[in-house]
Each structure stands twice: as structure tokens, then as C-alpha cells.
N, C-alpha and C positions, 0 to 999 in steps of 0.2 A: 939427588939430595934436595930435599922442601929447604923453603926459607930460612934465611935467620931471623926469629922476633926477638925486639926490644919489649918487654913488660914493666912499664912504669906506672907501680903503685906501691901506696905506702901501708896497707893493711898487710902481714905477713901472711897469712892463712888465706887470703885471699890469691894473691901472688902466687904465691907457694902450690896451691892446686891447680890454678890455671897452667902455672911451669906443667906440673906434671902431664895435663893432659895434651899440651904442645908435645910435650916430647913424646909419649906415648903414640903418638898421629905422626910420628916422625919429622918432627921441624926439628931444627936447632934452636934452642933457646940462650938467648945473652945474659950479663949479670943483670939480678933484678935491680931496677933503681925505686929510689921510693922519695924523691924529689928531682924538678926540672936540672937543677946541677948536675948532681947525679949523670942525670941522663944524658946530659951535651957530653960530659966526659965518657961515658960509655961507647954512644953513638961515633964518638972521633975515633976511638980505638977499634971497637971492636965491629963497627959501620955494617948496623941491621938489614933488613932486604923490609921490614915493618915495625913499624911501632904500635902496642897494645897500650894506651894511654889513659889513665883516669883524671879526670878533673881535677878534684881536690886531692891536695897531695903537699907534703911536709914540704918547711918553707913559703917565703913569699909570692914566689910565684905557682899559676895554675897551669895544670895541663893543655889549657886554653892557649894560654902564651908560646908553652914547648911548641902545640900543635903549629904556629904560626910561623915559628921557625923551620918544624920537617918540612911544610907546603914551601918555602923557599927552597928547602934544599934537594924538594920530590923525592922526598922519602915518607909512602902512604903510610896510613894510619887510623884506628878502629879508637872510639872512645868506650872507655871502661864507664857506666853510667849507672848510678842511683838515682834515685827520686830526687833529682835536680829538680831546682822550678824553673818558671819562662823563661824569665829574663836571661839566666844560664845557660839554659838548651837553644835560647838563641843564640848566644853569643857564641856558640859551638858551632852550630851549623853554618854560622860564618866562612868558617876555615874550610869548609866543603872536605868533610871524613869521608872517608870508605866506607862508614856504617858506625852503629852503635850496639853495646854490649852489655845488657842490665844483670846489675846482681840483684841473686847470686847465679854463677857462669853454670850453665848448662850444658855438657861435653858437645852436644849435635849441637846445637846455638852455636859458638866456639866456632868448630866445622865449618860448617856450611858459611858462616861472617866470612872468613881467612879467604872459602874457594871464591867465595862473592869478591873480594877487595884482591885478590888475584887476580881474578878476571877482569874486574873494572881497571887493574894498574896495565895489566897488558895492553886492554884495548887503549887505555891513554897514552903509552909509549905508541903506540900500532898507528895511531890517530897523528901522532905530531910528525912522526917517519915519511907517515904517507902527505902528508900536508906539506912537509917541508921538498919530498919529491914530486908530489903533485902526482904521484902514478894511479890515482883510480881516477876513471873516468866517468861522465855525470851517467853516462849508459849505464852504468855497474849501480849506479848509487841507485838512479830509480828501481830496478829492478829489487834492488835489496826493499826497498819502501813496498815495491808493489808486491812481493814473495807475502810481509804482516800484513797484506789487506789496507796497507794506508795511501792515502792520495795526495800529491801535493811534492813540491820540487824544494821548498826551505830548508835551511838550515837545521832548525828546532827539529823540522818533523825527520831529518837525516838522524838527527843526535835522539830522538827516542825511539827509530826503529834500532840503533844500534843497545838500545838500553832494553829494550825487549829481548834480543839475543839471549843479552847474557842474564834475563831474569829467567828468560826460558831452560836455560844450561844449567841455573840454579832450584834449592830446592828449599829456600828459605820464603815468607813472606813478602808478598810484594803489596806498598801503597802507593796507587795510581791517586794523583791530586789535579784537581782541575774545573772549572768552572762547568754548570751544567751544559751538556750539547758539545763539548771538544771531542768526544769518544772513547770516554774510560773503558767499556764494554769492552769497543773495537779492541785494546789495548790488551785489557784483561782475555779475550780470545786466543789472540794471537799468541800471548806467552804461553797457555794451554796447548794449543794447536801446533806449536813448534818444539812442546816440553818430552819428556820421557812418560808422562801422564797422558798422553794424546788421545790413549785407544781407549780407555777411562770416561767417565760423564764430566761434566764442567756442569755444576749445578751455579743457577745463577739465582739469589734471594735477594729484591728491592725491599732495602730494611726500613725505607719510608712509607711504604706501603703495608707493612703491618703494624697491626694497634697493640701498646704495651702490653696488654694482656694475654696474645697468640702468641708473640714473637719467641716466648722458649719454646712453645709445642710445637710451633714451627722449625725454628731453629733443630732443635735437640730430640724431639719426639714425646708421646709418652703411652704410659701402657692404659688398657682397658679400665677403666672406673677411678683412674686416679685423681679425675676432679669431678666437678656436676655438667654432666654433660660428655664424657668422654665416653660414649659408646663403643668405640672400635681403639684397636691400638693404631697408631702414627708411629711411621716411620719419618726421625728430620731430615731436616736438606742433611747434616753434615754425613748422617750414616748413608745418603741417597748417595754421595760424593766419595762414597769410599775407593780409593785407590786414584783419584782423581783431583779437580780440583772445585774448589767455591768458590762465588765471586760473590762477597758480601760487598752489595753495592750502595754508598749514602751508610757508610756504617759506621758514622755518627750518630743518628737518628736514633741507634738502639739505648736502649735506655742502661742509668749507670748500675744497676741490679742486675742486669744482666750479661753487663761488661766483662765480671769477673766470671762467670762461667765460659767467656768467649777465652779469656785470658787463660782461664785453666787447661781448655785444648790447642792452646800455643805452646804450653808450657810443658803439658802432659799429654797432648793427644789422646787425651779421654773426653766421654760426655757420658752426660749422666741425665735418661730421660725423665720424665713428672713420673714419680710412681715408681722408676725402674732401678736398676744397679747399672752401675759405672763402665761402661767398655770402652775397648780402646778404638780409636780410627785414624785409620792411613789417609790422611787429607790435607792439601797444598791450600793455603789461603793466602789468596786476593783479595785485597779490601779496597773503596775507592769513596771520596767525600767530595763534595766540593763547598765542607763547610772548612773555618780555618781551627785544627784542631787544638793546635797550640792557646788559641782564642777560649775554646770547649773546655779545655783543661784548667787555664785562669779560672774561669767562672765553676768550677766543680762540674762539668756536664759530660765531662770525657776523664776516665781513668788513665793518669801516665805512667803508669808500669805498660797497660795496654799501647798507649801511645807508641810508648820505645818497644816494645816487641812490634809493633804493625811498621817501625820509622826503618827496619834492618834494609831494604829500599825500595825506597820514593822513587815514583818517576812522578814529574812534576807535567800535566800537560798544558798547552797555552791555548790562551782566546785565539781565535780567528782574527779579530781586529787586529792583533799583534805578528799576523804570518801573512799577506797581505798574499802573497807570491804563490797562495796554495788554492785562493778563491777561484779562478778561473780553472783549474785542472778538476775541481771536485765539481765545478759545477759542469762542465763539461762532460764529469763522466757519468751525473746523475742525469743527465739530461739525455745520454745516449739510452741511459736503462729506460726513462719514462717515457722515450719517443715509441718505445720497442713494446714496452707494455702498453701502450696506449693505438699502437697502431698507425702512429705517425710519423711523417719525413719532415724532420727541424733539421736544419743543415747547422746551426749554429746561432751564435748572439751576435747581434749587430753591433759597432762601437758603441752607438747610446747605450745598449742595454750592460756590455761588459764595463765602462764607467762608474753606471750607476748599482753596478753587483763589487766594485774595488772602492767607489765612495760609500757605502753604508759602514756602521759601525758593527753588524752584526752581535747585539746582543744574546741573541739565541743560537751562537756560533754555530755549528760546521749541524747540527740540527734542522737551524732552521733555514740555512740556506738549501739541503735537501728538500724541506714542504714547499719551499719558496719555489724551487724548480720544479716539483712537481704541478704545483699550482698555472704555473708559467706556461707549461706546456699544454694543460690540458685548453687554457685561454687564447692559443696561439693558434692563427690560420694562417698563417703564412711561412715562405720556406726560413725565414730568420725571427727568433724571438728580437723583436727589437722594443718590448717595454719587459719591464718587472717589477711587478705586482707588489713594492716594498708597504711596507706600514704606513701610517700618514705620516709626515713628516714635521708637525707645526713644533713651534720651539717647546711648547711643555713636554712636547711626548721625544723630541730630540732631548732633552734634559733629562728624562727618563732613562733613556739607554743607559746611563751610566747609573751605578748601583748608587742606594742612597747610604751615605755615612751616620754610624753611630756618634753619639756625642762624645765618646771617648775617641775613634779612630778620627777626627775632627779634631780633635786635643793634640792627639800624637803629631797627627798632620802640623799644626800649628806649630807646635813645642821643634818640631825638624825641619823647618823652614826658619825660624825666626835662628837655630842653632846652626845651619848651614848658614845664613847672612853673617853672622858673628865668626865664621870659623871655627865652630865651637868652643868658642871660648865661654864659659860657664860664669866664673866670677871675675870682680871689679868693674869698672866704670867701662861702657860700652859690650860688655856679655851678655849673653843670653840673661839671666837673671833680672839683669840691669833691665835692658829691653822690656821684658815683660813684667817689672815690677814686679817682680815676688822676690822672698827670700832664695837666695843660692841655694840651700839643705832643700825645702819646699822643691825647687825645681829637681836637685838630685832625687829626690824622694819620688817625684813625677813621674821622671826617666825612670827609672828602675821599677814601678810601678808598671809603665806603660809597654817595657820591652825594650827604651830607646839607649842606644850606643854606638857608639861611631864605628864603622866598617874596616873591616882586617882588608886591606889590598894586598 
């Protein structure tokens, strides 16, 4: 027998079909609630195996607050989501959901969400059993990192080959997020290469690298004479990716006119070439940015109906500077490939040189410390690299390493420092307000502007 879900929302006809299609997929469905009350009292009696959760919802409290309750009592949960703005959809992702659900529901959307937050609840039981018995061993672990092509002994890079898994098992969307040079690619591969799509093309489109005006003919295709200049027909990346997958990579970049044709084959699994009639295709979509899309979205430059179809899940990847523990394995293993292409015997790195490869900040992560070791190698005559060949180091260009702040994310930064010294206390004498001399409402107006609100622990 599938799950029991909880569906709490207050729209009837919304509810109401969603029930149906749970139950037609054979779950068990509970009484629907259509407020957080509701819901506790349902939850106590009739004690779901999920909750299908919408934000706004009759009474004072929001789905937001429910959510904060099930994470106490681990009991998972999908948010039911409309065209919320920032501020909202951060405040959600606080609570760390199982995924999100835009209306209006989608029966395959639906599907596929439930097997997704299935799978990820297992592996979280699976994760705290084995943790708490301590039965796998690191030998098991690396091997699981080295089966996705990944290098490195950390934490982070354990918890995203385990998150590849199960995006591989699935057949939903995935958005790989992460600063240029961590290895979205690598990431985007591996989920392909380990999927039901394997034997299929993995078509990969850098959506920065084409200019607004290719980017559908590229994308999408089109037929003979349908613009000036289209001599021959194009076939697009997504029909190339048929039965396969795309890896729309930096697909931010793509422009907001063309968003919604990208939306449309989320939605519909259709495209519709320049010139041509509408067909349908069988295609797995990977998308990867490393702009901040929530950010895109504030400013009109990213569609968020797209946003929350591409959010059903993130894997989030991390800097280099931040996994300190993975610098010596990766460099160690790029350094075997280049001794081998290059014709050389490098036994290894000298202390000096492994020091100043765990001292640098690596702004062009796990990237540029690959050219860095190629570079290294080929400058080496002896059996130990014992220098590397970093950037200059004078303080303007160490200040550079780190990204430069906008006058707004400077603001933010300001407004949550000055609100952590305060405790966040907002108003009267000694608050955040007080502090910075503005009005209390002006400061609330800031925050909610800005995205800023205190964290769900």
C-alpha cells in the first residue's frame, strides 16, 4: 500500500483534484484541510506518512509556520506553490521541503514530486540509521564518490553524490546551482550516465554562449525559409536529446521571451520550431546557473512559474574554498593524468607546495586548480613539484578573490549584522531601527524588500 498524504489547501477544486489523482496512483488520501488547525488535528488522528502543503491558507497562520512544525515532528512535505514572490519562497526554502508544486497540478508533476520526496525521506531515515550505527565504512563511501566521476573525501561532496542517486532514479527536473568551476557538468553527467536515459544522447547547450537572436533556432530548430537567411532546416538541441537528456547549462542567460517557450516543454513536452508545427518530445531537463536566480526573478530577468518548475530539485554545489579536505585528492589525481600525458615521472607535491595548494582561496574552484596542475607539471623538472605556479598574490588582487558586492547585497549585509547585534529586536530604544536611525516601518519595508527574516531552526 503507497503513503498516506495529508493535502492542506483551502482552494476546493484545487484540493479536490489533486485528491483524485493521489488516489487514482493509489496513495491514500486523508481529510482534506484547508487551514494550519485543521491540519494539526488531522495530522494527530489520522498521522500521514506526507504532507501536500500550500502556503496561503485560511486563517492566520501560513503553511509556512505548519511546515515548521512537520520538520519538528519529520513528517516530509511538498509545497503546494503559486506565483509567490522572494521574500515568501524564501522563507519556505528555509524549512528545507522535499520539493515544490506549481499550479495548476499536473498529474506527471504530481508523480514524479511524491517518487522524488520518497526517495529523498528514505535516504534521510537510511542516512541517520547508518550514522547513528556508524556501519558504512569510508572505503564504501569513496567508492560510491568515485562510481559519479567525483574526487574528494568531504562531507558536501558525500551528500551530493548521494543526491545524484536519487536524481538519477528520478525523472523530474533537476537544478544543479553553484559557482562557476565547482562542476555542474560533472554533476549533470553523472545523473545522465547512471539514469534509465543512459543509452540516449545527453545533449549539452552553453546558453551563455549563444546570442539572443540564435538561441530559439538553436534551442528549438526551424524549418527552410522561415526567417532571412535560413537556407536549410535545423534540427534543435531538444529534438537532438530525444529520449535522452539536456543539459541547459548558465540557463539564466537565456533571455525572458524565450523562457516561456522553455516553460512550455516543462509543462507540455512540446516544441514548436521557427516556421514549423508543435511536436512533442521525450526529454529529461538539467539546468545549471551560477547566477542567484531568486535574485533574476526580483529584477524581472528570470520567469518564476519557470523558476519553480526548474526548483522540483536543487542540488546545490559548493566552492572549493569551502571543502578544503578535497584540494589534495583532486589535485593529486589531475596531476597523475598530466604526468602520463605529458610523459613525465612527478612523484608527488612537496609540503611547500601541498600548503600553498590548502592556503590559496581558489576563486576559479575545482577548474582552476586543474590548469593550475597542468601548468605545474609541465614547469616541473624534478621528481616533486615543490612550487605552484598561483596568481600574484599582492593585496588588491587577494581582495579580488572575493566577489565584489552590489549596493543592495551591502545593504542586506549591513541591515543583518546591525539585526544580529540587536537580537533582532526591530523596535524601541536599542533595536535595530534605533541603531540605524530610520523609522521601524522603513526598516520593515527594507527587510521584506530585501528578502531579510530570521531563520527557522
Amino acid at each position: 500500500m503507497k503513503n498516506k498524504i495529508l493535502i492542506v489547501e483551502d482552494q476546493f477544486i484545487e484540493a479536490n483534484n489533486l485528491r483524485m489523482v493521489l488516489k487514482a496512483a493509489g496513495y491514500q488520501v486523508c481529510t482534506i484541510a484547508r487551514s494550519v488547525q485543521e491540519a494539526l488535528k488531522i495530522i494527530s488522528t489520522e498521522q500521514p506518512d506526507l504532507v501536500m502543503l500550500d502556503i496561503f491558507l485560511n486563517g492566520d497562520q501560513t503553511g509556512i509556520e505548519l511546515a515548521v512544525i512537520l520538520k519538528k515532528q519529520n513528517i516530509p512535505f511538498i509545497y503546494l506553490s503559486a506565483n509567490s514572490d522572494q521574500h515568501t519562497f524564501a522563507l519556505a526554502k528555509q524549512t528545507n521541503p522535499y520539493g515544490f508544486l506549481v499550479k495548476p497540478f499536473r498529474e506527471k508533476d504530481v508523480l514524479a514530486m511524491l517518487d522524488i520526496a520518497a526517495n529523498l525521506h528514505e535516504e534521510h531515515l537510511a542516512l541517520s540509521h547508518m550514522s547513528a550505527s556508524n556501519s558504512v565504512s569510508a572505503a564504501q563511501d569513496k567508492k560510491t564518490i568515485a562510481d559519479f566521476g567525483m574526487i574528494g573525501n568531504s562531507t558536501t561532496l558525500k551528500e551530493i553524490t548521494r543526491y545524484i542517486g536519487i536524481a538519477a532514479a528520478a525523472t523530474a527536473p533537476v537544478l544543479i546551482l553553484g559557482e562557476s568551476g565547482t562542476g555542474k557538468e560533472v554533476v549533470a553527467r553523472a545523473i545522465h550516465e547512471n539514469s534509465a536515459r543512459q543509452k540516449k544522447p545527453l545533449i549539452v547547450v552553453d546558453c551563455a554562449a549563444l546570442t539572443p537572436t540564435l538561441i530559439e533556432s538553436e534551442l528549438f530548430g526551424h524549418e527552410k525559409g522561415s526567417f532571412t537567411g535560413a537556407t536549410d532546416k535545423r534540427i534543435g538541441k531538444f529534438e537532438q536529446a530525444t529520449g535522452g537528456t539536456i543539459f541547459l547549462d548558465e540557463v539564466g542567460e537565456i533571455p525572458v521571451e524565450i523562457q516561456s517557450k522553455l516553460l512550455r516543454v516543462l509543462q507540455e513536452k512540446e516544441i514548436c520550431p521557427i516556421g514549423g508545427k508543435r511536436k512533442t518530445v521525450d526529454v529529461r531537463i538539467i539546468a545549471a546557473t551560477n547566477r542567484n536566480l531568486e535574485e533574476e526573478v526580483a529584477q524581472g530577468r528570470f520567469r518564476l512559474d519557470l523558476y519553480y518548475r526548474l526548483f522540483v530539485f536543487p542540488i546545490q554545489l559548493s566552492p572549493l574554498r569551502d571543502r578544503k579536505e578535497d584540494i589534495i585528492p583532486i589535485a593529486e589525481h589531475y596531476l597523475r593524468i598530466c604526468t602520463a600525458a605529458n610523459n613525465k615521472i612527478i612523484a608527488g607535491f612537496s609540503d611547500k607546495a601541498t600548503q600553498m595548494l590548502l592556503n590559496y582561496s581558489w576563486p576559479g574552484n575545482v577548474r582552476e586548480l586543474i590548469h593550475l596542475i597542468e601548468r605545474s607539471v609541465l614547469l616541473c623538472e624534478d621528481p616533486l613539484i615543490d612550487n605552484v605556479f598561483l596568481p600574484t598574490t599582492r593585496k588588491s588582487q587577494i581582495q579580488d578573490v572575493l566577489p565584489i558586492k552590489t549596493m543592495t547585497e551591502n545593504e542586506r549585509d549591513h541591515i543583518l549584522e546591525v539585526l544580529s547585534r540587536c537580537d533582532w529586536k526591530i523596535y524601541g530604544r536599542g533595536g535595530a531601527a534605533d541603531l540605524l536611525e530610520i523609522n521601524a516601518s522603513t526598516l520593515k519595508s527594507r527587510m521584506k524588500k530585501l528578502g531579510i527574516s530570521k531563520r527557522f531552526d
